[in-house]
C-alpha positions in Angstrom: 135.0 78.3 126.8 132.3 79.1 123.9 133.5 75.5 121.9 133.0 73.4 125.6 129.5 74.5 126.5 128.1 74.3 122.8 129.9 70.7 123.2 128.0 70.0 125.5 124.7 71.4 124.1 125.8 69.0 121.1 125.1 66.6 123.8 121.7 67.3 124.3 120.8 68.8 121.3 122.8 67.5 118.1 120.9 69.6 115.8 121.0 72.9 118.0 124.8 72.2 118.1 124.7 72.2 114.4 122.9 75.5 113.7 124.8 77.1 116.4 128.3 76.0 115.1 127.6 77.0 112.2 126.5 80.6 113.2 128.7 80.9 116.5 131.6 82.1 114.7 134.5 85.0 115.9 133.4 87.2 112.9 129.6 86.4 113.7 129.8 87.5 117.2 131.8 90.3 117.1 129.6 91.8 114.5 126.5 90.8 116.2 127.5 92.4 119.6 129.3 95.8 117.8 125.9 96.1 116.2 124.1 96.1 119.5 126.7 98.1 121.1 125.9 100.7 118.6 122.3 100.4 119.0 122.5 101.2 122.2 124.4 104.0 121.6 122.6 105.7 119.1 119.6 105.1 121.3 121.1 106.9 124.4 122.3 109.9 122.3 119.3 110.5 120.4 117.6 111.1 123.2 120.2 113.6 125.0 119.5 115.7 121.9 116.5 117.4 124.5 119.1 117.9 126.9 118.6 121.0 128.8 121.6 123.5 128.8 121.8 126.9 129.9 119.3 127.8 127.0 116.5 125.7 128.1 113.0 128.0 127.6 111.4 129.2 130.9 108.1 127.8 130.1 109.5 124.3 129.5 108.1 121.4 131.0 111.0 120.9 133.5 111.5 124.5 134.6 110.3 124.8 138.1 109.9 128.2 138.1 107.2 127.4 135.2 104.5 127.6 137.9 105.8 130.8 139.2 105.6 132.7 135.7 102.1 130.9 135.0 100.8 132.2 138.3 101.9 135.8 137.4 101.1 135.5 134.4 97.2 134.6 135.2 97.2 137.8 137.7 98.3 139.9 135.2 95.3 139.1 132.9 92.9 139.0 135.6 94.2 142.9 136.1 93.9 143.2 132.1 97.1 145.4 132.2 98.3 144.8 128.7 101.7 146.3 129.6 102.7 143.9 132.1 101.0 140.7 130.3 103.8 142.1 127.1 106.4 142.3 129.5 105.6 138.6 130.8 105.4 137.9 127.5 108.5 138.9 126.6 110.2 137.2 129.6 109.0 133.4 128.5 110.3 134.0 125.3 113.5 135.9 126.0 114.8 134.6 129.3 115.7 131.2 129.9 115.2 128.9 133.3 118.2 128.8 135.6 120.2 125.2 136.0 119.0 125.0 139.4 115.8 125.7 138.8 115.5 122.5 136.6 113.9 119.1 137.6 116.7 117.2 136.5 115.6 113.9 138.5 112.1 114.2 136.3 113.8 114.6 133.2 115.7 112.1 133.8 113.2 109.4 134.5 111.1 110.8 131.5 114.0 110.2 129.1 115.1 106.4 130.7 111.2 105.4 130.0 111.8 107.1 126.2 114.4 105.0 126.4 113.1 101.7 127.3 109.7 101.8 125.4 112.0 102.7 122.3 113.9 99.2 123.1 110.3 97.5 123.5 109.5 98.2 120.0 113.1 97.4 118.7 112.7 93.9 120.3 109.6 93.0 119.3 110.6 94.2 115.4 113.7 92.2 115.4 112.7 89.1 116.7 109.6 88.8 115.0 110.3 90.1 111.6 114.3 89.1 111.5 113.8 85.8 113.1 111.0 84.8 110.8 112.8 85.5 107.7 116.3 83.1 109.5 114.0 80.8 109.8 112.1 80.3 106.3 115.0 81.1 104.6 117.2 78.2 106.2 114.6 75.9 105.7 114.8 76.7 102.0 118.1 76.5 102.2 118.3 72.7 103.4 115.7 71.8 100.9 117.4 73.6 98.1 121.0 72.1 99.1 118.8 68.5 100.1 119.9 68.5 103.2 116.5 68.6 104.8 116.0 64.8 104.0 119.0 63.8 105.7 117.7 65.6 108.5 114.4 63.9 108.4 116.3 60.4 107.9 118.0 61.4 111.0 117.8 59.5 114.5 116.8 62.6 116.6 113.5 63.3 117.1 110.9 65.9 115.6 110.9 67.8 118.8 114.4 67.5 119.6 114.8 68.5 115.5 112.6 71.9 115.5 113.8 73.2 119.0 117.3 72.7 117.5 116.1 74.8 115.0 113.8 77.4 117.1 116.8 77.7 119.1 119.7 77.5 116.7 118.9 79.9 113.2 117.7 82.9 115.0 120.8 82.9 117.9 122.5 85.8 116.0 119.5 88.1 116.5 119.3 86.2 120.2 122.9 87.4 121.1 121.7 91.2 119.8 119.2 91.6 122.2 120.8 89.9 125.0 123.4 92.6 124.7 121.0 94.8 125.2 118.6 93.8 127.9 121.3 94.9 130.6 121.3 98.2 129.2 117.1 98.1 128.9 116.4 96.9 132.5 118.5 99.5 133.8 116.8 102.1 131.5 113.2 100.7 133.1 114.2 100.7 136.6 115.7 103.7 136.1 112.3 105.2 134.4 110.7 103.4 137.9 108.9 100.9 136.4 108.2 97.7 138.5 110.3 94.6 138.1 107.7 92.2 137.9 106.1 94.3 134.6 109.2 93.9 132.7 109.5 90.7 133.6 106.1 90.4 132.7 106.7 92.2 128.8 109.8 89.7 128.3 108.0 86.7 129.4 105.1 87.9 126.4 107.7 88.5 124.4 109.0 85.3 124.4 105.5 83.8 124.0 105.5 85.7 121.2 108.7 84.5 119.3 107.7 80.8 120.0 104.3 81.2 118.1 105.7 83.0 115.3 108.8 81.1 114.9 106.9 77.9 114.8 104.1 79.5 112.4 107.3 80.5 110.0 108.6 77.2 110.5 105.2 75.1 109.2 104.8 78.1 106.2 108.4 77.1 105.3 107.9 73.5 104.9 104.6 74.0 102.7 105.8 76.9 100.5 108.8 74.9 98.7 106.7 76.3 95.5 107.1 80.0 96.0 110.7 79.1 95.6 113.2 82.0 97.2 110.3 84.1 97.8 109.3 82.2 100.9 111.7 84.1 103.0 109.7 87.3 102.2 107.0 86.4 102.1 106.8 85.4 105.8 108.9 87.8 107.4 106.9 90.5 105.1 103.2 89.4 106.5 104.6 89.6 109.8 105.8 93.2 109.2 102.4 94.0 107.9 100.4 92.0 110.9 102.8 94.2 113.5 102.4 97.4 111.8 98.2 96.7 111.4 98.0 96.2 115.0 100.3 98.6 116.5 98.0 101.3 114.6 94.6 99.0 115.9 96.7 99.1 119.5 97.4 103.3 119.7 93.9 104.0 117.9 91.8 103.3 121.1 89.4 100.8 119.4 87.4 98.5 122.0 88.3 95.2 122.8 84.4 94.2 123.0 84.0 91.8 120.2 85.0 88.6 118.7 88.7 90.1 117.3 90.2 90.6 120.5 91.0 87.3 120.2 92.9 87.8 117.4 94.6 90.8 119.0 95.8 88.5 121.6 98.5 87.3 118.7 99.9 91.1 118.5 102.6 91.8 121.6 101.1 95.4 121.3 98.1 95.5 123.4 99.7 93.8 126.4 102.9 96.2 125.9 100.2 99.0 126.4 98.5 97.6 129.3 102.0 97.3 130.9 103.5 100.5 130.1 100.7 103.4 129.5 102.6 105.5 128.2 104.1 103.8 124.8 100.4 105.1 122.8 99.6 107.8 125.4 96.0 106.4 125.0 93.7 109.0 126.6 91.1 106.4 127.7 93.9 103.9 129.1 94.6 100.6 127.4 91.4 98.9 126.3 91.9 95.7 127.7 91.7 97.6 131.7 87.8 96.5 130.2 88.5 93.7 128.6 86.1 90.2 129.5 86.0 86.8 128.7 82.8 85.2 129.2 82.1 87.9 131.7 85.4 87.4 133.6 86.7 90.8 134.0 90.4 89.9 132.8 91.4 93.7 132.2 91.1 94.1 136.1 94.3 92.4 136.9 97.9 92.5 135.4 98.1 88.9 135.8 94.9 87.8 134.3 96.0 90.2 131.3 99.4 88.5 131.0 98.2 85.4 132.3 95.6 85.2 129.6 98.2 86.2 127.0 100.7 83.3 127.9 97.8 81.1 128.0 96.9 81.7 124.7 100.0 81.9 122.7 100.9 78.4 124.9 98.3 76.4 123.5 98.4 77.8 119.8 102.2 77.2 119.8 101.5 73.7 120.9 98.8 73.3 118.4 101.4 74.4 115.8 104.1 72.7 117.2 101.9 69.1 117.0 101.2 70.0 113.2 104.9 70.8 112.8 105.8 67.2 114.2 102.8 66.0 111.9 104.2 67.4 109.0 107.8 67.1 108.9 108.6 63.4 108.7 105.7 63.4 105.7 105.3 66.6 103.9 102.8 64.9 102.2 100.5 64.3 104.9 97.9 66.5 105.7 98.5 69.8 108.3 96.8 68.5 110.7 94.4 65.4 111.4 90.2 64.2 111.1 91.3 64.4 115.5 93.0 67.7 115.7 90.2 69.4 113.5 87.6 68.6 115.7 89.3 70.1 118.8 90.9 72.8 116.4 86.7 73.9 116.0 86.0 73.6 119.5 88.5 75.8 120.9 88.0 78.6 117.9 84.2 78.5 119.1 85.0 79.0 122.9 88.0 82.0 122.6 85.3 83.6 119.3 82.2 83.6 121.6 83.8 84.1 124.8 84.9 88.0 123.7 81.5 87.8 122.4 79.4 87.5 125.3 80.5 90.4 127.0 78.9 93.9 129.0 77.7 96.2 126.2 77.7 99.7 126.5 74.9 101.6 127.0 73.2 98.8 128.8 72.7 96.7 126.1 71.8 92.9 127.0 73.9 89.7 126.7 71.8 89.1 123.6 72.4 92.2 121.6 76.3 92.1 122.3 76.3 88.9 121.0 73.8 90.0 118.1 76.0 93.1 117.1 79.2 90.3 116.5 77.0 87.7 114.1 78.8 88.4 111.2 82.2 88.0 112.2 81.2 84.9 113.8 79.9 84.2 110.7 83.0 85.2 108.4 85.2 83.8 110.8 83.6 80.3 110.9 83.4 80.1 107.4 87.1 80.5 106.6 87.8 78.3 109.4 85.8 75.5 107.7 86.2 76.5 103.9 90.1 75.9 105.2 89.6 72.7 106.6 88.3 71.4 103.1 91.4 72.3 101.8 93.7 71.0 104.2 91.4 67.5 105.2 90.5 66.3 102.0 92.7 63.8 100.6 94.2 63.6 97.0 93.3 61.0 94.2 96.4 58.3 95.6 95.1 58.4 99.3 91.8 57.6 98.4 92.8 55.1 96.2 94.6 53.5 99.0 91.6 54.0 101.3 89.5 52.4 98.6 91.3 49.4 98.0 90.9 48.1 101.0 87.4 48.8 101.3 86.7 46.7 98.3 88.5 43.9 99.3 86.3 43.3 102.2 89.2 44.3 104.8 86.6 46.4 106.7 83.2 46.2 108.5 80.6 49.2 108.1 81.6 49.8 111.9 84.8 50.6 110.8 83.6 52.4 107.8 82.3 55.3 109.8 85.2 54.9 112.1 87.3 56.0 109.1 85.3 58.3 107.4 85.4 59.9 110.9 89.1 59.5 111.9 91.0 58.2 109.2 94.0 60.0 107.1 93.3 59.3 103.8 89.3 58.4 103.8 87.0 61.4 102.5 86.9 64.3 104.3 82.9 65.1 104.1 82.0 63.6 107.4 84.9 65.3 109.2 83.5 68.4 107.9 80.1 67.9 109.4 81.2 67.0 112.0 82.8 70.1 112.3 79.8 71.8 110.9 78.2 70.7 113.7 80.6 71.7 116.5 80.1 75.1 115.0 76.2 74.8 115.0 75.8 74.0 118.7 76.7 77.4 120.0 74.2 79.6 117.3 71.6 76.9 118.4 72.4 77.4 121.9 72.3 81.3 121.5 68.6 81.0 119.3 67.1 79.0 122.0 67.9 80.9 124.6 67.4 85.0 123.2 66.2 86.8 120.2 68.4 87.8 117.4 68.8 91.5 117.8 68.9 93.9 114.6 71.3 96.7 114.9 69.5 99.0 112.4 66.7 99.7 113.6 66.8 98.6 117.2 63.6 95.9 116.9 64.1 92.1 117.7 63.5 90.1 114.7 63.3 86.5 116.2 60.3 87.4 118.2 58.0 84.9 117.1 58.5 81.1 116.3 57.9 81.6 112.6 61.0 83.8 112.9 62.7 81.4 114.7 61.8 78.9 112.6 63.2 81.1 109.6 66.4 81.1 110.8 67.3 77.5 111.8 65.8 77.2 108.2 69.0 79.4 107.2 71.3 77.9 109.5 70.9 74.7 107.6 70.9 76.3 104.1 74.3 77.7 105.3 75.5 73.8 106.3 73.9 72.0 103.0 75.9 74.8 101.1 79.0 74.3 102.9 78.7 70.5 102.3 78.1 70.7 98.4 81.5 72.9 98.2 83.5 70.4 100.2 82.0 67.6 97.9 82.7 69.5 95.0 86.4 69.7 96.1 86.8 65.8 96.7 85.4 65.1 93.6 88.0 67.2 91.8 90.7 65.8 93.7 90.0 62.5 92.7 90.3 63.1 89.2 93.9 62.4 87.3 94.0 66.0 86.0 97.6 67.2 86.9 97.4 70.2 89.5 93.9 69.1 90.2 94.6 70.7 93.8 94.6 74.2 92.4 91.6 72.9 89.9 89.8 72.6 93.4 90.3 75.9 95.4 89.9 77.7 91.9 86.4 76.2 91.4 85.6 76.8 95.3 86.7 80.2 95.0 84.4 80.5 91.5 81.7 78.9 93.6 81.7 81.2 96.4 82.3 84.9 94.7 80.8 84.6 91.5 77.2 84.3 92.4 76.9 87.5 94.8 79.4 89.4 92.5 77.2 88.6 89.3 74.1 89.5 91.7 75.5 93.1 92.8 76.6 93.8 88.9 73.0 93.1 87.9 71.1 95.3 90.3 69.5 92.0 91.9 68.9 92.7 95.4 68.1 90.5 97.8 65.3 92.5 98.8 63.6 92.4 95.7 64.4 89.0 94.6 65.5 87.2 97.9 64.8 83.2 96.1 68.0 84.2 94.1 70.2 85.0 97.0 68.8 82.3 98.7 71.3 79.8 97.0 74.3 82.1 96.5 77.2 81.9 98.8 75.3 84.9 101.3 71.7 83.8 101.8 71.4 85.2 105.5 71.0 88.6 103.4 67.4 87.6 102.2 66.3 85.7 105.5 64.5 89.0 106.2 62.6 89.2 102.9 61.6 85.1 102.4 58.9 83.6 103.7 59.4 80.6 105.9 58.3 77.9 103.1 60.6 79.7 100.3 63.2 79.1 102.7 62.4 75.5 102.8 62.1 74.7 99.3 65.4 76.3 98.9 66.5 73.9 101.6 65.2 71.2 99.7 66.9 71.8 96.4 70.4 72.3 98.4 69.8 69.0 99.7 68.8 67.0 96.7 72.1 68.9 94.6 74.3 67.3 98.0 72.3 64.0 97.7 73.2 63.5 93.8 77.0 64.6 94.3 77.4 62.1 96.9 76.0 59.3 95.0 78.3 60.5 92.5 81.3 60.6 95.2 80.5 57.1 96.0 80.7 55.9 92.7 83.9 57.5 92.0 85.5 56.2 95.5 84.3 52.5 94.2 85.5 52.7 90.8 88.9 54.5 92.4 88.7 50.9 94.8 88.4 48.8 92.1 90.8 50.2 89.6 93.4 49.9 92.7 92.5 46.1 93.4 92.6 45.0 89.9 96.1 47.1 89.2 97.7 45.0 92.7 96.2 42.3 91.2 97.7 42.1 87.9 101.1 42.8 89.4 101.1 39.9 90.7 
């Protein structure tokens, strides 16, 4: 019966028939459903260890005739007779609560909820961390073994290819739990909790595995250099992610500022909504306040979970699209000029939505937004310093690009259409472009408010001088961010062997070096704010320049990006004309 059906799942999915004939074996199975067996077991038992036998204290918290003694008890010490408080004393600690006298129905439903929540954990541990190791490791596998090309050559498609494998590597761990989920549905109806809630934590759960397994796949296929270590080191930053925000999750911090969204990736949060009493947060889960945009999301259970599918659906497609992107050409780039542009977009919206939320305290729209300005700003910054990285192309695609440009092949209208779209043309107007889709909501927010200051509870954009100031800084930030992604083409179009690690080495140089060298010195940007004007931080001495400083600074940025993109140009041509003459000789 097991060989028919995955024959016919060989019919609609030759590769998932693969993994799981591989996997499916007698041996396999057995040990796979003894393990979950005993799980459950184990589970079930350590919990009767608070069973209550004929021993069970009077005081305890299913003893009925708790109430009774307490009530006595209180009388006693309102009469201040210290002779019968001893002797009620003496009778908690020395006499024990009759059987019948026991809630045994509330015990009961306490230890089935111990029960499940203790499953909830388990599940979301084994699928994430366990699956995501399967998963790198067997793509390491095939590439070590060379089977991975074969599978690339291969008819099927790159959808039909990665479910196979979503599906297929981690169905040992699938067959575990699926052992189990009899046992931990009957614990949670048991523990009267509603159907449609764990319905609701499975359905998150499986949002869950699809993002990460797809994440694990994409780290797999561009870590081939770590060698073996791959495995770990995915499965191992998973660990660390879950265990971060499971303590973020039970430590009662707000959900008021840009990294909810980020805590939307962590099953945690939502677990905690659903069931209240996994943390035993005094306050309630955080996200019964939680807004988007104003929306009050934390009001409903279905907005909550709603939200949360939402989310993990369209990052898993995102991933899923760079996964198909990447695994015909490992050489290509993650993702394209295209994808970037909506990849920006959708950061800004989910950052500043949790943004723009009700403060506490009755602050404004403005000053919630104000007090989350620097992790917009940290936030954006990796974003794009990471797009430099992954959009600009190496020495051979350019060369490619080039070529044709110096053969005449294309117009200036489809110059800028390439240097805005196309794969292997340089990346620098992408990343303005992308610069700019990262502008439009700060300008937005300037024209319409006043930066508030945290510190000392003063606006500091209260006149247009100020104003002025910092759309002068906004564009210091941009001309910076433009000379390091020049910076990186240029080294990528040299022949120096490992010029790619050349290039984040230098960016990284570029970026730390200056503030770290400024703090060692004692050079504050208080006292000499022109100085931190052109480091990597030069919001941190808006508040001590003057207006004009600020725009010479400007200035200089801009003539240092002007220079190295005359320079860029250059090199492109010569790179064009190099290429031409090569084809040309070969001929």
């Amino acid at each position: 019966m097991m060989l028919n059906l995955i024959d016919k799942i060989g019919d609609w999915n030759p590769q998932l028939f693969r993994e799981l004939k591989g996997r499916l074996k007698f041996f396999n199975v057995a040990i796979a459903v003894a393990t979950s067996l005993l799980l459950q077991l184990v589970v079930f038992l350590y919990q009767l260890r608070e069973f209550p036998d004929d021993r069970y204290s009077l005081d305890g918290t299913y003893c009925r005739s708790t109430q009774v003694y307490q009530q006595q008890q209180n009388q006693a010490l309102q009469q201040l007779d210290q002779s019968i408080i001893a002797n009620f004393n003496d009778l908690g600690s020395n006499n024990f609560c009759p059987q019948n006298q026991i809630d045994w129905q509330l015990w009961w439903r306490n230890h089935w909820e111990y029960i499940f929540l203790t499953f909830c954990v388990i599940f979301v541990f084994t699928l994430l961390v366990a699956g995501t190791y399967l998963l790198i490791n067997d793509l390491a596998k095939e590439e070590t073994r060379g089977t991975l090309n074969f599978i690339r050559l291969s008819p099927q498609s790159e959808t039909s290819i990665l479910t196979g494998k979503l599906l297929g590597v981690p169905s040992l761990i699938y067959l575990i739990l699926l052992v189990a989920v009899p046992f931990h549905l009957w614990a949670g109806l048991s523990a009267e909790i509603a159907f449609s809630y764990i319905l609701s934590y499975y359905a998150i759960l499986g949002a869950s595995c699809v993002f990460f397994y797809s994440a694990a796949l994409l780290l797999g296929l561009f870590s081939r250099s770590f060698s073996g270590f791959q495995p770990w080191l995915g499965s191992g930053l998973v660990l660390l992610f879950l265990f971060m925000t499971m303590v973020l999750a039970s430590s009662n911090n707000t959900l008021n500022n840009s990294n909810a969204w980020f805590r939307l990736f962590n099953p945690w949060d939502v677990t905690n909504y659903l069931f209240p009493n996994l943390f035993h947060l005094s306050d309630g889960s955080p996200l019964t306040n939680w807004q988007f945009f104003y929306l009050p999301l934390g009001t409903s259970v279905v907005s909550v979970v709603g939200f949360h599918l939402l989310n993990f659906g369209l990052c898993s497609y995102g991933i899923f699209q760079a996964l198909k992107r990447s695994f015909r050409n490992p050489q290509a780039s993650i993702i394209s000029k295209e994808q970037s542009y909506l990849l920006v977009a959708f950061c800004q919206l989910m950052m500043w939505g949790f943004a723009v939320q009700i403060g506490l305290n009755n602050e404004r729209w403005d000053e919630r937004v104000g007090g989350n300005l620097v992790l917009l700003a940290v936030y954006n910054l990796v974003l794009i310093l990471s797009l430099i990285v992954v959009l600009s192309p190496h020495r051979q695609d350019v060369q490619d690009w080039a070529r044709y440009q110096h053969q005449g092949v294309s117009s200036r209208k489809n110059l800028w259409q390439d240097l805005v779209s196309a794969e292997k043309s340089p990346a620098l107007v992408a990343i303005a472009i992308n610069l700019t889709i990262v502008t439009i909501p700060w300008l937005v927010w300037i024209s319409l408010t006043s930066v508030f200051d945290a510190n000392d509870g003063q606006t500091w954009l209260s006149n247009d001088i100020d104003r002025f100031k910092v759309l002068l800084a906004i564009a210091l930030s941009i001309s910076l961010i433009m000379i390091y992604a020049t910076v990186a083409q240029l080294i990528l179009l040299l022949k120096t062997p490992k010029r790619f690690f050349w290039a984040i080495g230098t960016l990284g140089a570029a970026m730390f070096l200056p503030p770290m060298i400024l703090q060692f010195l004692d050079i504050s940007s208080s006292k000499y704010p022109t100085v931190w004007l052109f480091s990597t931080f030069p919001w941190a001495a808006i508040e001590y320049s003057g207006a004009t400083t600020i725009f010479m600074a400007l200035l200089a940025e801009l003539s240092v990006l002007t220079l190295l993109n005359f320079q860029l140009t250059r090199r492109v041509r010569l790179v064009g004309e190099s290429a031409t003459k090569a084809l040309l000789a070969g001929r």
